[in-house]
ROTITI-488992 format. One record per residue (C-alpha): residue in one letter; z, x, y. Coordinates in steps of 0.2 Angstrom, whole numbers, padded with zeros to 4 digits, always signed. Layout:
% residues N
AZXY...
//
This chain:
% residues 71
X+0002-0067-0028X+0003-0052-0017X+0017-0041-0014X+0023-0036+0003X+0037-0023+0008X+0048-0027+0025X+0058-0015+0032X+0075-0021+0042X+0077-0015+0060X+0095-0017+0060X+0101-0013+0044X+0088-0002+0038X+0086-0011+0021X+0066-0010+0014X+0063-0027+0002X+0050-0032-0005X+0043-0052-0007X+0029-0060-0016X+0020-0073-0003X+0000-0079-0002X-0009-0068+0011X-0008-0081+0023X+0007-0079+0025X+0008-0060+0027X+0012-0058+0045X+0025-0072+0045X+0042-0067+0050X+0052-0063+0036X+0071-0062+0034X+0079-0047+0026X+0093-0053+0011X+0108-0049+0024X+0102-0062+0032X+0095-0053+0047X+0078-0057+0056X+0073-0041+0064X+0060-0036+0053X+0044-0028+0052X+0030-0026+0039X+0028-0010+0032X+0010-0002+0026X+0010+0001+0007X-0001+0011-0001X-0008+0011-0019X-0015+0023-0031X-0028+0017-0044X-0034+0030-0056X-0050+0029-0067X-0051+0034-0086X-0031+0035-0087X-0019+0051-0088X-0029+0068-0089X-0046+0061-0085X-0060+0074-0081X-0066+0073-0062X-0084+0067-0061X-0096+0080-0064X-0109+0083-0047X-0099+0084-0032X-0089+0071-0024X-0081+0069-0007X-0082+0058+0005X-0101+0053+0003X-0104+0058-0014X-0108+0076-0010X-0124+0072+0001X-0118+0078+0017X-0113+0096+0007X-0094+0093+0011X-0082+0101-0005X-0067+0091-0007
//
């Protein structure tokens, strides 16, 4: 089940709760008890061959190296 953090308006608390997609957007109460809340944005980092993994040889980018940008 996904995880979703909220962000308290009135107390300024961040929590976090486990709920199906569905129900993402739904209102969601912060533990004081408050119900000003709002969903924040979370962001993730996934990383490929683990910790001290070479950077793939031939460019890269946004598009592979084919449009000739250098990231």
């Amino acid at each position: 089940m996904p995880r979703y953090e909220y962000r308290c308006r009135e107390c300024r608390r961040t929590f976090e709760l486990d709920r199906p997609m569905a129900d993402s957007a739904a209102p969601a109460p912060c533990p004081g008890g408050h119900t000003d809340t709002v969903k924040l944005l979370s962001t993730i980092a996934l990383a490929r061959g683990g910790a001290g993994a070479a950077a793939p040889a031939g460019g890269g980018g946004c598009c592979g190296g084919a449009c000739g940008c250098a990231t």
